[in-house]
C-alpha positions as a printed NumPy array, in Angstrom:
array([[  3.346,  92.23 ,  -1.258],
       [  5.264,  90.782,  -4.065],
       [  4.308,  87.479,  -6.46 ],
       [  6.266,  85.159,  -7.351],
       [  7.822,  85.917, -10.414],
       [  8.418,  82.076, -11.164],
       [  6.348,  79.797, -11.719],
       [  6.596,  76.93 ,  -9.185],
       [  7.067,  73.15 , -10.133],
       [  4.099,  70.607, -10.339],
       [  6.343,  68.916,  -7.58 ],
       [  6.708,  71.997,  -5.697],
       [  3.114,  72.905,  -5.577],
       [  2.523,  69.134,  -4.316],
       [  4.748,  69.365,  -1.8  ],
       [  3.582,  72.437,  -0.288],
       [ -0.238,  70.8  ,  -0.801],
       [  1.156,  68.285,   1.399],
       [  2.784,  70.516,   3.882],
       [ -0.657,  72.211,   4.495],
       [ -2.596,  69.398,   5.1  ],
       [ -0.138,  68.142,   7.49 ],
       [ -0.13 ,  71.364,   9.306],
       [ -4.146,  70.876,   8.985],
       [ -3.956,  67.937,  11.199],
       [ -1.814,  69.104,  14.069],
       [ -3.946,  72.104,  14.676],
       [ -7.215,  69.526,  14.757],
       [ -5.176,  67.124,  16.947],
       [ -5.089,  70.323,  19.379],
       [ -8.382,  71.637,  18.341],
       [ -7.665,  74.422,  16.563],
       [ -8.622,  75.543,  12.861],
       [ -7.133,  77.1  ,  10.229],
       [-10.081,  81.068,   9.523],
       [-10.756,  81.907,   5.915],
       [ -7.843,  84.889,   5.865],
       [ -5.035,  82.353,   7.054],
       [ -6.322,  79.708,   4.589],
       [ -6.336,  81.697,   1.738],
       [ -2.777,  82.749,   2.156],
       [ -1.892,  79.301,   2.928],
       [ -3.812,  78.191,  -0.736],
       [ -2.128,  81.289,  -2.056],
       [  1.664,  79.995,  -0.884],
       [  0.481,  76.811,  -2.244],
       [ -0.617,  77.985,  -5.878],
       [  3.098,  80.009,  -6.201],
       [  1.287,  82.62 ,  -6.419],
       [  3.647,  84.135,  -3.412],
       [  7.023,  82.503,  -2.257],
       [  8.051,  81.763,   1.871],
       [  9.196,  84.924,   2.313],
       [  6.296,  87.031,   1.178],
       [  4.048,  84.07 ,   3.327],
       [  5.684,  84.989,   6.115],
       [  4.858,  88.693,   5.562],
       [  1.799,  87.66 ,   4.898],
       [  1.224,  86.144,   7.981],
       [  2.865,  88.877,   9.77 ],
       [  0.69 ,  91.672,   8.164],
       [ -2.23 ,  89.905,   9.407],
       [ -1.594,  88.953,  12.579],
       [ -0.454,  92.873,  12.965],
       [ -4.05 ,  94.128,  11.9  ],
       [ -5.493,  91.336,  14.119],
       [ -3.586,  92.129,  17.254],
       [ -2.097,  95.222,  16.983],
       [  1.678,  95.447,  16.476],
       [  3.801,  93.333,  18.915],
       [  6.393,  95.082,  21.118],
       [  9.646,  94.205,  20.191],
       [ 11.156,  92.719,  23.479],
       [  9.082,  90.931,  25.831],
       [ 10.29 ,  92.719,  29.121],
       [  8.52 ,  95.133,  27.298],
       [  4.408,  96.067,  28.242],
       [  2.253,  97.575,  25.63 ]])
């Protein structure tokens, strides 16, 4: 997984600070909670230290070792 390779704004990093906490809520308004592995990839995203597209990898990669991989259409069984 590549870093970012530029450093990200002060107002950058404050808006994705805000982002996450506002994503924090919803999942407590449905009861649901944000595991160590998710936030540090979140807090990662956050920092600049990766951009969206390597978060979404991210999130991908672990999800994949989590669940095993997904099939690709969903007429499909695994």
């Amino acid at each position: 997984m590549a870093t970012t390779s530029t450093p990200i704004s002060e107002q950058e990093r404050a808006s994705r600070r805000r982002a996450l906490v506002a994503m924090t809520a919803h999942l407590r308004i449905e009861d649901l909670h944000l595991d160590e592995e998710l936030r540090r990839i979140f807090d990662r995203h956050v920092d600049g230290e990766i951009g969206d597209e390597d978060l979404s990898a991210a999130i991908d990669e672990l999800n994949e070792h989590r669940l095993g991989p997904l099939p690709v259409s969903w007429n499909e069984r695994p």
